[in-house]
N, C-alpha and C positions, 0 to 999 in steps of 0.2 A: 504494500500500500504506500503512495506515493505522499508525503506530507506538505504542505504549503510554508516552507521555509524560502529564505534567503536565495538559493541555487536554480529553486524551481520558476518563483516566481521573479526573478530579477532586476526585469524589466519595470516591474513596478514601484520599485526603492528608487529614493532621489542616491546624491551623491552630497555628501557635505565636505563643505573646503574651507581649510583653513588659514587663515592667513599668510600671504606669499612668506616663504622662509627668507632667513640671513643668507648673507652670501656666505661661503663657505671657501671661501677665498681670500688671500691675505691684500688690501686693495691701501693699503697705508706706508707713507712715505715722509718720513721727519723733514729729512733734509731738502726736500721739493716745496715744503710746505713750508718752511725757514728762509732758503733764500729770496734775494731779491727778486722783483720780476719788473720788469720796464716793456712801455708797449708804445715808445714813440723811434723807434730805429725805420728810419727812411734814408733814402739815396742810394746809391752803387753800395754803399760799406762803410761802416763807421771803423774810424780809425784813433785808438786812445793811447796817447803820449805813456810813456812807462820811463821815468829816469830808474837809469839803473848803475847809476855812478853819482859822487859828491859832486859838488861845481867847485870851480877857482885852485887856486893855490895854497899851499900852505908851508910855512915855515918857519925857525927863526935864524936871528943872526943879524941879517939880511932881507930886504924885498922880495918875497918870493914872486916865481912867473907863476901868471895866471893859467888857468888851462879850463878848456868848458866843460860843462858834463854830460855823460852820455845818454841821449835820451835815443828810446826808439817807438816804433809805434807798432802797437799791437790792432791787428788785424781782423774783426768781426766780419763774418760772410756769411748769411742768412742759407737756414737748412731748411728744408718743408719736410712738415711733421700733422699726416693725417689720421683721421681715423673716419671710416664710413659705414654708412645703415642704410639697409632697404628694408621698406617695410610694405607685403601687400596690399591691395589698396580693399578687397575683400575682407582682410583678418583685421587692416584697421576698423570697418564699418563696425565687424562683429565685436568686436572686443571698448566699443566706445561709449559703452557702460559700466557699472558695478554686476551689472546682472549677467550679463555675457565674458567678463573676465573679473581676473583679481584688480586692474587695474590700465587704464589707457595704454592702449601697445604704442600711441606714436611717445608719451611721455616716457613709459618704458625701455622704448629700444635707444632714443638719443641719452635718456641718463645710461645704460650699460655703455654707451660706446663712450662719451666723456670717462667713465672710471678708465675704459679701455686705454682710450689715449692718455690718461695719466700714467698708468701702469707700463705702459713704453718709451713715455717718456723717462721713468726711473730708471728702466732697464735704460736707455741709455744716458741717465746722468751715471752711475756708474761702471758705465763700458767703456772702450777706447774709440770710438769714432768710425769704428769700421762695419757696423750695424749686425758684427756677427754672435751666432748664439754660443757656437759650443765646435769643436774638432772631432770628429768621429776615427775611431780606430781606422785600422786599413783593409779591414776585412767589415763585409756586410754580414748582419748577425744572420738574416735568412729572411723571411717572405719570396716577393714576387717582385715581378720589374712593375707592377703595378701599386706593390704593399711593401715595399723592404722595409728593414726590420735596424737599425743601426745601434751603436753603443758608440758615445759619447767618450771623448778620451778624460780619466779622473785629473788632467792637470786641466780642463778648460770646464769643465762641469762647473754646475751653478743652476739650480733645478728650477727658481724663479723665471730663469730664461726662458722656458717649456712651458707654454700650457698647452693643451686639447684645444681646437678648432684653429689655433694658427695656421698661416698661412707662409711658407717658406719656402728658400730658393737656395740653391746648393751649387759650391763649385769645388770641383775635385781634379785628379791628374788628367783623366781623361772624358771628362762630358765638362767642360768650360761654364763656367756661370752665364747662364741665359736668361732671359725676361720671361722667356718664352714657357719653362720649367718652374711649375709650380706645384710644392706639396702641401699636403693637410697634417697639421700632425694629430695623429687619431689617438696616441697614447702614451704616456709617460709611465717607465717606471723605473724611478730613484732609485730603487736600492742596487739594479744593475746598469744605472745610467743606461736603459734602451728606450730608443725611440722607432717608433711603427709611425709609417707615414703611409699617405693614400695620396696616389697622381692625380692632380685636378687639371692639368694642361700640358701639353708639351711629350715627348716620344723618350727620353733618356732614360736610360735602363742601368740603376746604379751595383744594380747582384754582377754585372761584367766588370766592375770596377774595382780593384785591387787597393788604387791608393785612399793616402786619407781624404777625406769631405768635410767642407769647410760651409758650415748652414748659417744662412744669413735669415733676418729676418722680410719677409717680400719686399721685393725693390728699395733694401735699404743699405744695400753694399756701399760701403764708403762714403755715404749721405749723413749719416746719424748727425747730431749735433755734438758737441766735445765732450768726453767726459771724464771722470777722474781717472779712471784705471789709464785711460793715455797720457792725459795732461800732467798726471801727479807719477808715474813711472818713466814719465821721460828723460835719460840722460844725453841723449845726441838729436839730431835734428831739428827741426823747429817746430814752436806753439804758438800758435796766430799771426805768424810770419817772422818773431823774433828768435837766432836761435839762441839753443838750449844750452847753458853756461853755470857758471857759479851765481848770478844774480837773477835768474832767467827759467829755475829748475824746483821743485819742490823743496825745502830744507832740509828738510828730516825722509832719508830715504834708507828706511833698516829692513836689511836681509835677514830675519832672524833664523835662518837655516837649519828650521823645525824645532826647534825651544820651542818652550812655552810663554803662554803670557803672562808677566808679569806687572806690577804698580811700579817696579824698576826701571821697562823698557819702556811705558807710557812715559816716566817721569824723563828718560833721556831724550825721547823724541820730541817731549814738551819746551824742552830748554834749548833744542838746538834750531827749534823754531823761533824761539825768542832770541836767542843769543844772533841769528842769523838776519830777523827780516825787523825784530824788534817789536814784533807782535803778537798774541797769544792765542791758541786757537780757543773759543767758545763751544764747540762741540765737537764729539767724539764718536762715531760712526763704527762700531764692529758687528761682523757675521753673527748669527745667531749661535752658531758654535763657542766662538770668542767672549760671547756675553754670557755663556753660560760657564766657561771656565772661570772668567773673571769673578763672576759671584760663587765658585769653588773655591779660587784664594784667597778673598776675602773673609768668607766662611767665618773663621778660625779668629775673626776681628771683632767679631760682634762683642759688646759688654752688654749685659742685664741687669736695670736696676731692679730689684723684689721690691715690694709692700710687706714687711710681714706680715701686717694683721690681713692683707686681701684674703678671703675663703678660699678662694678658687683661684692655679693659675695654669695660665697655659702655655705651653711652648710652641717659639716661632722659629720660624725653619724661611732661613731665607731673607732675600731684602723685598722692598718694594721695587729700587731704582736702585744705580750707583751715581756717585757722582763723584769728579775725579779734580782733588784740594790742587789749583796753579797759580802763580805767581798773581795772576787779576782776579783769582775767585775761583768759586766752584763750577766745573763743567760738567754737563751733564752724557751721561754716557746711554746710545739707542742703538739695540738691534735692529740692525736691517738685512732682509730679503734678498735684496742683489746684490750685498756686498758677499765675495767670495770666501768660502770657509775659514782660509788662513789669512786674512786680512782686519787689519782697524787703518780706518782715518780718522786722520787729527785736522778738525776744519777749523777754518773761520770762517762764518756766512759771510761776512762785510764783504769779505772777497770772491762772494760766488753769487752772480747774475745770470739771469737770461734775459738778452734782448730782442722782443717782440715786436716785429712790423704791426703798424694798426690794423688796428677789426681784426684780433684772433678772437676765434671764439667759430661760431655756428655760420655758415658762408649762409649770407642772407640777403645777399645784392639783389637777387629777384624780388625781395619783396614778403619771403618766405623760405622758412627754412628747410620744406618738403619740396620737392622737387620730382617732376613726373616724368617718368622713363620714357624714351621713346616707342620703344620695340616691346614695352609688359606694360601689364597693369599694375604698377607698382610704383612707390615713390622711396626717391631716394635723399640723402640729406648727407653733406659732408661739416665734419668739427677740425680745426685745427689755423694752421697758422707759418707762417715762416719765423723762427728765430735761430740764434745760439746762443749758447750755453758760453758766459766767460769767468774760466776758471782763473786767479793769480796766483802762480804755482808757488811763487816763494811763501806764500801766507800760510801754507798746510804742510802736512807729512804722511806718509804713509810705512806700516809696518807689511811686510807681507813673509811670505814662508813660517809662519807661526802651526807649532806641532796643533793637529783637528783630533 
């Protein structure tokens, strides 16, 4: 005998929904949210004077000769930094109540893609400018010339780089970076650093391919904006057209060749930023690994004052925050995401800007920020902007090679 339950009759049960969830995704960025941001950069290129020498003469005895000082000018070139949404123009009708979705899908989809573009834009304030994600070994782990399958090499991994539904473009020994080659990546998994990707364009079959793969993020090969990992590791070459020198270079540049971290090697990297540019950093940048050793060392520091007459007590385990005692005060110390496992920087914001051509934000020249495709029923919308990113390498420092 067949009972009138849940299974049988189905059809006739609503469905109750609950409030759209949290994102479950890390979408937070200290140091983006600290720096400056300027939105008047117009012309060919701004160009900002940097003395990097005293002026005149000095001496005694005698009149000293005078001599000038060296000034040079550092070089700002605007990067385009997008991020885009299409949204059908059916699913927007259905969804333009409470009663047909959780919430308006055209308000929906331009908030996800602003997080989006802030989220690459961290990845590259702290990458090197060349828009790449990560070095794959030199063997493909396995799929298909349609699904390969890759393993990221452990010296360029960085799992913040990776999410699911990107969209990325690969140049290797023998299939050349193309426009034309485009992958999805359909799955990340950190603990083997493998990535599975799925072909959305283009014919290049990377299971024949032997050497290493160098994954950039789509069409952003050598476009990125500047960011710390080149500007603050640079000893040769040039950064924004001045080159890379004693007054010209990050201050504080420590190899610590797999040590550990200590309040020792913050406190020499601290000093030799001040001792060198005469300035002191405000904030302190380390991997989420870093921040978790550092309040390991610390540990062992904490005092407890009792009550004795309190009833009850209870033991704490752990800090809230650190904050790291310098010569101008306390600075405060934040995990972040894209900074690389065996990495801290030592910043000063004063000295880290981005400069923004006018009207970044949501291209609305038409009149509207929805915009109708030619060829579908559908509307599209683009967020973003031309700027760079200006780092003054003398103001920071960087630790890197620290034991993970």
């Amino acid at each position: 005998m067949a009972s009138f339950n849940l299974t049988s009759a189905s059809n006739l049960f609503k469905i109750k929904y609950g409030k759209l969830a949290e994102n479950v995704y890390n979408s937070a960025n200290v140091l983006l949210g600290r720096c400056k941001k300027e939105f008047s950069f117009v012309g060919k290129r701004m160009d900002i004077a940097v003395p990097t020498s005293f002026s005149g003469g000095v001496g005694s005895g005698s009149l000293p000769i005078a001599n000038s000082a060296a000034i040079e000018d550092a070089v700002i070139q605007a990067k385009k930094m997008y991020a885009v949404g299409q949204v059908d123009r059916e699913a927007i009708k259905a969804a333009s109540s409470s009663e047909g979705a959780f919430l308006e899908l055209t308000k929906f989809s331009t908030q996800k893609a602003v997080e989006s573009w802030m989220r690459n834009m961290s990845r590259s304030l702290f990458n090197d400018g060349t828009g790449k994600l990560g070095v794959s070994t030199a063997v493909v782990a396995g799929g298909s010339a349609a699904s390969p399958t890759i393993v990221i090499s452990a010296a360029t991994w960085k799992e913040a780089n990776w999410e699911e539904k990107d969209y990325v473009m690969i140049d290797s020994a023998a299939n050349a970076y193309s426009t034309s080659n485009i992958w999805e990546v359909v799955s990340v998994a950190p603990a083997t650093r493998t990535i599975t990707l799925s072909r959305i364009s283009g014919s290049v079959d990377l299971t024949g391919d032997s050497g290493a793969k160098t994954v950039y993020m789509q069409y952003s090969k050598d476009s990125d904006p500047s960011g710390l990992k080149g500007v603050l590791d640079a000893t040769s070459g040039t950064q924004y057209s001045i080159t890379v020198g004693r007054r010209w270079q990050a201050s504080s540049q420590i190899a610590a060749g797999g040590a550990g971290i200590t309040p020792d090697v913050l406190n020499q990297a601290m000093m030799e930023i001040q001792r060198k540019c005469g300035k002191v950093p405000n904030l302190i940048i380390t991997s989420f690994t870093q921040f978790r050793k550092l309040l390991n060392v610390l540990e062992d520091q904490k005092q407890y004052l009792l009550d004795p007459r309190a009833q009850d007590l209870v033991g704490k385990i752990s800090f809230k925050g650190i904050e790291f005692m310098s010569a101008a005060g306390p600075v405060g110390i934040f995990p972040e995401r894209f900074c690389e496992d065996d990495r801290v920087y030592l910043l000063n914001d004063n000295f880290i800007s981005i400069h923004h051509r006018p009207d970044f934000g949501f291209f609305d020249d038409d009149g509207t920020v929805f915009l109708r495709d030619a060829s579908s029923d559908s509307y599209s919308f683009r967020y973003g902007g031309y700027l760079e990113s200006y780092i003054v390498p003398p103001m920071h420092g960087v630790i890197s090679g620290l034991a993970t």
